[in-house]
Jmol script that loads the backbone (N, CA, C; Angstrom):
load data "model"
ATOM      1  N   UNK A   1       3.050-238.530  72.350  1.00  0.00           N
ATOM      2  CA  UNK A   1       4.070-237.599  72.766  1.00  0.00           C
ATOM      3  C   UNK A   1       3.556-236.166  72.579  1.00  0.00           C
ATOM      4  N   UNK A   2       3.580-235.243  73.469  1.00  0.00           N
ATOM      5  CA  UNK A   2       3.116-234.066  73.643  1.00  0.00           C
ATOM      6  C   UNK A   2       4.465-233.386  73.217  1.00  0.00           C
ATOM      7  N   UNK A   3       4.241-232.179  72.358  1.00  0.00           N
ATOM      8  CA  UNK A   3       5.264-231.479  71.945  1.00  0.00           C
ATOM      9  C   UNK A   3       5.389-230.514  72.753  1.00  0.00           C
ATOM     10  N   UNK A   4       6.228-229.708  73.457  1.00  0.00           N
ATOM     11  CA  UNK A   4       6.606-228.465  74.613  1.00  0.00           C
ATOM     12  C   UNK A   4       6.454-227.139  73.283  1.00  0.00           C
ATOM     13  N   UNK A   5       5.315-226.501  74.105  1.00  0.00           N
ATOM     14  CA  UNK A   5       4.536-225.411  73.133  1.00  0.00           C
ATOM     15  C   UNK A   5       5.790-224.136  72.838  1.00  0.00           C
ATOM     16  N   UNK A   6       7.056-223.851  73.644  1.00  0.00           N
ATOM     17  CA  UNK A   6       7.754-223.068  72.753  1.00  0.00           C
ATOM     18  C   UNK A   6       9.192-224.302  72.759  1.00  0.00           C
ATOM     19  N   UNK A   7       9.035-224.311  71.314  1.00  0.00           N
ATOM     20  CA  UNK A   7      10.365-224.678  70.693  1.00  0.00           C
ATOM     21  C   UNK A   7      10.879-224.577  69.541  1.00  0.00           C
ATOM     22  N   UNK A   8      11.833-225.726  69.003  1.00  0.00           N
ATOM     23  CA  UNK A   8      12.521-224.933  67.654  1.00  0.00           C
ATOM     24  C   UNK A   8      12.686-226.288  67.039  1.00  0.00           C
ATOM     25  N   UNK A   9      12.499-226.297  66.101  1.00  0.00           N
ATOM     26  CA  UNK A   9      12.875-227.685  65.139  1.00  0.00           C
ATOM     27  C   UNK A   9      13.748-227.289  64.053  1.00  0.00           C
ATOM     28  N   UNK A  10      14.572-228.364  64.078  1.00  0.00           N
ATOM     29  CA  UNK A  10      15.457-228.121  62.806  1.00  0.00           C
ATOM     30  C   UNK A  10      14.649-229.583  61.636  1.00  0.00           C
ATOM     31  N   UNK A  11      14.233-228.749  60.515  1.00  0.00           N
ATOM     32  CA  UNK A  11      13.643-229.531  59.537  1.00  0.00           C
ATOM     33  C   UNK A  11      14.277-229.291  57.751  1.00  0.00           C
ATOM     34  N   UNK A  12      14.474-230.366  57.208  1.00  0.00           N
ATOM     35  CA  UNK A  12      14.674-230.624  55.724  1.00  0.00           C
ATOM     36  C   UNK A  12      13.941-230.406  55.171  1.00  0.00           C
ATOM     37  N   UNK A  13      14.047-230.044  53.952  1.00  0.00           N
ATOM     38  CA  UNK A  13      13.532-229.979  52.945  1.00  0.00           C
ATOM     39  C   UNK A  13      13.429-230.000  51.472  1.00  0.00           C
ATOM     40  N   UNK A  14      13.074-231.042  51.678  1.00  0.00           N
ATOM     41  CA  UNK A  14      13.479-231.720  49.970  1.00  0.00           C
ATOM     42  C   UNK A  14      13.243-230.959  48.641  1.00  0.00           C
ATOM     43  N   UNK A  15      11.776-230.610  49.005  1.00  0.00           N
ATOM     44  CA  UNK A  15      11.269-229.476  47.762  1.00  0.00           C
ATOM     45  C   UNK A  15      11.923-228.475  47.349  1.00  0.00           C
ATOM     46  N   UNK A  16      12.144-227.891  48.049  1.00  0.00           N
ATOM     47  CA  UNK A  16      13.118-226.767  48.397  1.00  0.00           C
ATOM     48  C   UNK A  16      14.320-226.432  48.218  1.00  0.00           C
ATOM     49  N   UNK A  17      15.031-227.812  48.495  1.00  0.00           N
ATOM     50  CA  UNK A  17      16.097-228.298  48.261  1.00  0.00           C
ATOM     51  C   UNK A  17      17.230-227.284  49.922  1.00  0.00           C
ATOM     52  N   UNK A  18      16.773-227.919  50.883  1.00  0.00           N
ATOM     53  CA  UNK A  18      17.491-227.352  51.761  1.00  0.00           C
ATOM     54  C   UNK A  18      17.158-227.476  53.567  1.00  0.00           C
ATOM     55  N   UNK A  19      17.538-226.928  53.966  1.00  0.00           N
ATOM     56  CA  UNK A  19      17.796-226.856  55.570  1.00  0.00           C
ATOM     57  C   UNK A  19      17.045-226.061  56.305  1.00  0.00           C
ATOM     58  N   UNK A  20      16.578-226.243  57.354  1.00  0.00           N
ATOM     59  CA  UNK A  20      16.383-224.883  58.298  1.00  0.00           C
ATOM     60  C   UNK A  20      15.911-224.628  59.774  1.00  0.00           C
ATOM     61  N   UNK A  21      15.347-224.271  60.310  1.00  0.00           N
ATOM     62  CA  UNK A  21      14.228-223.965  61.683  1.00  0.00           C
ATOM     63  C   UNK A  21      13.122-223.852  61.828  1.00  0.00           C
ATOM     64  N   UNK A  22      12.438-224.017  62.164  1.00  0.00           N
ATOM     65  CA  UNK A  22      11.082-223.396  62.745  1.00  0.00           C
ATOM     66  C   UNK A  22      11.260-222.916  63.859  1.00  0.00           C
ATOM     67  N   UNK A  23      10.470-221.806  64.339  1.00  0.00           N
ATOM     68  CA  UNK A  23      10.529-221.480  65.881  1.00  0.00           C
ATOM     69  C   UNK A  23       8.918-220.993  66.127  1.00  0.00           C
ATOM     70  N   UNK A  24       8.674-222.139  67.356  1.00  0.00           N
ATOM     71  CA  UNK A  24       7.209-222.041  67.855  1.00  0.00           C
ATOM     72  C   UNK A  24       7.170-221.368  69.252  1.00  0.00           C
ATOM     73  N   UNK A  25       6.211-220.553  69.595  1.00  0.00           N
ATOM     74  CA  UNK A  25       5.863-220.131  70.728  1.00  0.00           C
ATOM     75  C   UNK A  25       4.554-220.480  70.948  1.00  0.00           C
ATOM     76  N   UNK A  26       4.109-220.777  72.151  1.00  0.00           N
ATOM     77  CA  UNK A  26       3.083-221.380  72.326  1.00  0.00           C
ATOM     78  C   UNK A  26       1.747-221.975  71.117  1.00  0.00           C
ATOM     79  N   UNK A  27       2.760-223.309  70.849  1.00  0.00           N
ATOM     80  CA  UNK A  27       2.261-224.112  69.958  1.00  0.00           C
ATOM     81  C   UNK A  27       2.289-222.760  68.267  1.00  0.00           C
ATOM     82  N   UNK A  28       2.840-221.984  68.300  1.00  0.00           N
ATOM     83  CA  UNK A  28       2.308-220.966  67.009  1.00  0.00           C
ATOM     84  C   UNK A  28       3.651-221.266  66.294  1.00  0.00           C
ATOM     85  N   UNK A  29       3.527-221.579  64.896  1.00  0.00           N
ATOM     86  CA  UNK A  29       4.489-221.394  64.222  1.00  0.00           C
ATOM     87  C   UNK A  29       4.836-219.560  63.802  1.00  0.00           C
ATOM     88  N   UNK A  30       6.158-218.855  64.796  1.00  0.00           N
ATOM     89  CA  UNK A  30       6.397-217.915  64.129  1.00  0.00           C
ATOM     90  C   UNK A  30       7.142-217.095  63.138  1.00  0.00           C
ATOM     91  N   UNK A  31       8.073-218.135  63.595  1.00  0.00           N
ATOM     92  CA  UNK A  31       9.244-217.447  62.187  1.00  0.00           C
ATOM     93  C   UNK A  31       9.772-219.060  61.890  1.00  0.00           C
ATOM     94  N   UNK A  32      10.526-219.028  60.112  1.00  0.00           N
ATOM     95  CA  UNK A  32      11.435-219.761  59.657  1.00  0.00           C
ATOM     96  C   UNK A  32      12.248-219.325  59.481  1.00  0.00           C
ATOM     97  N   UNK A  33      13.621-220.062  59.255  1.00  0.00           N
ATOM     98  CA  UNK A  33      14.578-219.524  59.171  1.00  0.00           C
ATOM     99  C   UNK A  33      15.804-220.870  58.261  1.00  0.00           C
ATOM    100  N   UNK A  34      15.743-220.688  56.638  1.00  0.00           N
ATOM    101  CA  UNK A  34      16.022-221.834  55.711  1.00  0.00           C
ATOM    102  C   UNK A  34      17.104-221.248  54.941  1.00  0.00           C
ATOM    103  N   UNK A  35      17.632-222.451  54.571  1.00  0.00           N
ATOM    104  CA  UNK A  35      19.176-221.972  53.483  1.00  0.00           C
ATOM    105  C   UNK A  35      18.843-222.931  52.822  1.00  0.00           C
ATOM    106  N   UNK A  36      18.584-222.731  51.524  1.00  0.00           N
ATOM    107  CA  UNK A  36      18.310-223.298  50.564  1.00  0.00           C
ATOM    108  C   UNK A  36      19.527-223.635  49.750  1.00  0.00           C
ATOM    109  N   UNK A  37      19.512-225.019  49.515  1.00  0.00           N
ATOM    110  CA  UNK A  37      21.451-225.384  48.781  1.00  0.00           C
ATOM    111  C   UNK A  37      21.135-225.151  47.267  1.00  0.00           C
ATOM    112  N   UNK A  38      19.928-225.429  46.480  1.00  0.00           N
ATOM    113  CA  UNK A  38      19.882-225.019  45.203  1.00  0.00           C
ATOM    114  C   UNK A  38      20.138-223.165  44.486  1.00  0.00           C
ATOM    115  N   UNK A  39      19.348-222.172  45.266  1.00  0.00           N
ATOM    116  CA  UNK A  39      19.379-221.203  45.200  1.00  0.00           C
ATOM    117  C   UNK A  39      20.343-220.481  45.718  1.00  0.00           C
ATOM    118  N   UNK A  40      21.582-220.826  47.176  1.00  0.00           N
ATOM    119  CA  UNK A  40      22.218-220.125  48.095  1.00  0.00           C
ATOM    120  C   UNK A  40      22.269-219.482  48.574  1.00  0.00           C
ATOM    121  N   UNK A  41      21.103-219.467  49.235  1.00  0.00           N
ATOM    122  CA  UNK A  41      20.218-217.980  50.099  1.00  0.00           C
ATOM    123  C   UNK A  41      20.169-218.679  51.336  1.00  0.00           C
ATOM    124  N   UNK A  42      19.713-217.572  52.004  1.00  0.00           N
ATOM    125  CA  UNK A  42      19.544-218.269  53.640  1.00  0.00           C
ATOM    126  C   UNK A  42      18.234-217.259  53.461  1.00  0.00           C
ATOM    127  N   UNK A  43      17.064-217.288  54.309  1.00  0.00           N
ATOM    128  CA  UNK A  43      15.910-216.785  54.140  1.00  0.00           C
ATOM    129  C   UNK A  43      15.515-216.827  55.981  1.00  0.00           C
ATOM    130  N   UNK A  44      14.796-215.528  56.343  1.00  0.00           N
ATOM    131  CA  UNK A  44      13.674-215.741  57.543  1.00  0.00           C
ATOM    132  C   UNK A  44      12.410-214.923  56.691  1.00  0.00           C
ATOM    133  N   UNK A  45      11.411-216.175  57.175  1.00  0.00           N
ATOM    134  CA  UNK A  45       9.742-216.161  56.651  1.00  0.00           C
ATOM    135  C   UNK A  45       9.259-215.495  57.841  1.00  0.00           C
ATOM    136  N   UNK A  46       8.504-214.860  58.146  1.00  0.00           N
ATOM    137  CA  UNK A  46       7.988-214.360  59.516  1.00  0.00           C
ATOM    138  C   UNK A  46       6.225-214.581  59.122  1.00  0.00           C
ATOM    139  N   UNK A  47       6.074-215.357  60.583  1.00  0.00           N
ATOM    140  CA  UNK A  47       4.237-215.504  60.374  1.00  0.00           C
ATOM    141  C   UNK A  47       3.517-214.782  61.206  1.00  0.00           C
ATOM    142  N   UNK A  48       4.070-214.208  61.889  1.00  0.00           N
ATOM    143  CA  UNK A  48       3.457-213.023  62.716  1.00  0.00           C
ATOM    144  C   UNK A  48       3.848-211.742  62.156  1.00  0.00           C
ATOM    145  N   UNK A  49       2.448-210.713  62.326  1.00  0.00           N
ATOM    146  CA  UNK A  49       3.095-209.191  61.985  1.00  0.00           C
ATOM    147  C   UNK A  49       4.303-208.518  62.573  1.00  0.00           C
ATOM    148  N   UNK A  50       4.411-208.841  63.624  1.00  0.00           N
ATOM    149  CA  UNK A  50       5.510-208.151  64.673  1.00  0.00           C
ATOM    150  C   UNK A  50       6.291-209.863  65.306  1.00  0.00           C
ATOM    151  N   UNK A  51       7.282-209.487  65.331  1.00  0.00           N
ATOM    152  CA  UNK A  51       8.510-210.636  66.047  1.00  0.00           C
ATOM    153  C   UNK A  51       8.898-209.344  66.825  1.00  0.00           C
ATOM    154  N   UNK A  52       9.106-209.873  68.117  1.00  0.00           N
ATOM    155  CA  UNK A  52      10.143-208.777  69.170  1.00  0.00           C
ATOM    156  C   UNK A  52      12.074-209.618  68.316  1.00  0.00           C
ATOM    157  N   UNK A  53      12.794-208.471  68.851  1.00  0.00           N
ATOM    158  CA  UNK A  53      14.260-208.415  68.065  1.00  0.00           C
ATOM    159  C   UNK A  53      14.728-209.441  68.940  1.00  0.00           C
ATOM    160  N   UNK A  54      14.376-209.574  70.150  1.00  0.00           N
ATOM    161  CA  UNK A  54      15.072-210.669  70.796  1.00  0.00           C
ATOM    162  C   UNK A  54      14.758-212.076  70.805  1.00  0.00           C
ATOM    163  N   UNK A  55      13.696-212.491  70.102  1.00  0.00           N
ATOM    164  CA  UNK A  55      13.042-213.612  69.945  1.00  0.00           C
ATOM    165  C   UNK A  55      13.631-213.857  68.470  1.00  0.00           C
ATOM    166  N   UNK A  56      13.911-212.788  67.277  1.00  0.00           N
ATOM    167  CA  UNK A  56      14.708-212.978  66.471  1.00  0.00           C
ATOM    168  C   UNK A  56      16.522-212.946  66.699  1.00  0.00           C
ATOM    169  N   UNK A  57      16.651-212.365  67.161  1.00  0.00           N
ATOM    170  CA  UNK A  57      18.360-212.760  67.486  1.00  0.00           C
ATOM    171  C   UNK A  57      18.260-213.961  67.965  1.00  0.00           C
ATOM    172  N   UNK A  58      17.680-214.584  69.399  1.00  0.00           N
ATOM    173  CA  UNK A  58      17.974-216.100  69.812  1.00  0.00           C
ATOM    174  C   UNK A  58      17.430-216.985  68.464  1.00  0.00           C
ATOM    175  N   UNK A  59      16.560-216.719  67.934  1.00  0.00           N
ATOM    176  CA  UNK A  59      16.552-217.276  66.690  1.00  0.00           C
ATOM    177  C   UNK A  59      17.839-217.905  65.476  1.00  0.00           C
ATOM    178  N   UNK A  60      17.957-216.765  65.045  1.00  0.00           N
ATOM    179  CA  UNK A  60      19.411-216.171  64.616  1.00  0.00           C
ATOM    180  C   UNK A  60      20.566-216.641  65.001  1.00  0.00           C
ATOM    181  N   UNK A  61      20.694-216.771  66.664  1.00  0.00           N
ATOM    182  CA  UNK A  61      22.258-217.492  66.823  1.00  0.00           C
ATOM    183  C   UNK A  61      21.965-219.385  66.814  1.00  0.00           C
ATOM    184  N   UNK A  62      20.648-219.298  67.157  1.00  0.00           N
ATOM    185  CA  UNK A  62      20.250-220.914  67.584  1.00  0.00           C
ATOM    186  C   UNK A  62      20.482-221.521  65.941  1.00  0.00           C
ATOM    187  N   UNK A  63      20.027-221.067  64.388  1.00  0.00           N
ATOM    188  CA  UNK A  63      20.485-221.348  63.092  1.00  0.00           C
ATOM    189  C   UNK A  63      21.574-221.495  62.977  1.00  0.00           C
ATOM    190  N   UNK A  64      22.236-220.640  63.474  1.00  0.00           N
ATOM    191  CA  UNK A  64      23.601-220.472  63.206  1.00  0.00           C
ATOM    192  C   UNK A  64      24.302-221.453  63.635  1.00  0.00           C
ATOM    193  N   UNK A  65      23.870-221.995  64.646  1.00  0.00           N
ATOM    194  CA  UNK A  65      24.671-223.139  65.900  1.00  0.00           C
ATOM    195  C   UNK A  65      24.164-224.668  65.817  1.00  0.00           C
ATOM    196  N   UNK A  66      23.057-224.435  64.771  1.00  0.00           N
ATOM    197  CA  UNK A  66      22.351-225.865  64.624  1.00  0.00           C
ATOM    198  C   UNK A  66      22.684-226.314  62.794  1.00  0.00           C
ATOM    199  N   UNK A  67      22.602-225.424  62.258  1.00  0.00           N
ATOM    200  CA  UNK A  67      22.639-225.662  60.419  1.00  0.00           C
ATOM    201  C   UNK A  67      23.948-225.123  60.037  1.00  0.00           C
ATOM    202  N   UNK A  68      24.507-226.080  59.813  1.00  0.00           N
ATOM    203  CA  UNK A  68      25.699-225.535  58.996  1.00  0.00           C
ATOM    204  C   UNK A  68      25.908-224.637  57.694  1.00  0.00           C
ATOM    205  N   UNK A  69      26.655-223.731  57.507  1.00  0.00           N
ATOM    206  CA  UNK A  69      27.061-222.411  57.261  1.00  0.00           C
ATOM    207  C   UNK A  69      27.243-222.747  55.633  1.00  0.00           C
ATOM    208  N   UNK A  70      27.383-223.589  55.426  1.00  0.00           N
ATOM    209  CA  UNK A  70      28.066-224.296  53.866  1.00  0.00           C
ATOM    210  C   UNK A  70      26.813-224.641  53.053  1.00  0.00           C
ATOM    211  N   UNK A  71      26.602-224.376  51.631  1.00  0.00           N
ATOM    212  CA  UNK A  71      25.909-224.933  50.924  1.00  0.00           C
ATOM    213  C   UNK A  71      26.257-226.687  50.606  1.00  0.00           C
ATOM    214  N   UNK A  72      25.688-226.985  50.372  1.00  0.00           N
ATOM    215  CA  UNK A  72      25.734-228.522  49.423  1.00  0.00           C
ATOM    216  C   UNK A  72      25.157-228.142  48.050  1.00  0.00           C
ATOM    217  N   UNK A  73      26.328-229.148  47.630  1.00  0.00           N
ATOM    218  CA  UNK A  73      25.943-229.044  45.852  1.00  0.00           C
ATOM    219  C   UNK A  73      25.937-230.380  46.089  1.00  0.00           C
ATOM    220  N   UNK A  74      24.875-230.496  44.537  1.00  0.00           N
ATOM    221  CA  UNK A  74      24.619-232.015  44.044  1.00  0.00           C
ATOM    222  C   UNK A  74      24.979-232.460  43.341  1.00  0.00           C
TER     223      UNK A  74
END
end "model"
wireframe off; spacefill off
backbone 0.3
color backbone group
């Protein structure tokens, strides 16, 4: 299975203890975007020097619309 070089994954994370995104553009991992249920932060990691604002806003609403807003406690 060939993965489509810009997309977005929603991935777990156990270590971490939490939720989040990836968002790839041609095959590049560039930004994350995680809410961590132990700590109660929501976090964006950026792996590029520069993100354009609009590649972060669709970012931004696509989290918002895919990971729910609520922590989990254990």
């Amino acid at each position: 299975m060939e993965l489509e070089k810009d997309r977005i994954i929603v991935a777990s994370d156990v270590q971490r203890d939490g939720i989040g995104i990836e968002v790839y553009r041609n095959n590049e991992l560039i930004t994350e975007i995680f809410r961590s249920d132990s700590k109660k932060t929501r976090t964006i990691r950026t792996f590029k020097e520069n993100v354009s604002l609009e590649l972060m806003e669709e970012s931004i609403t696509k989290f918002k619309k895919e990971i729910p807003w609520e922590y989990i406690s254990h």
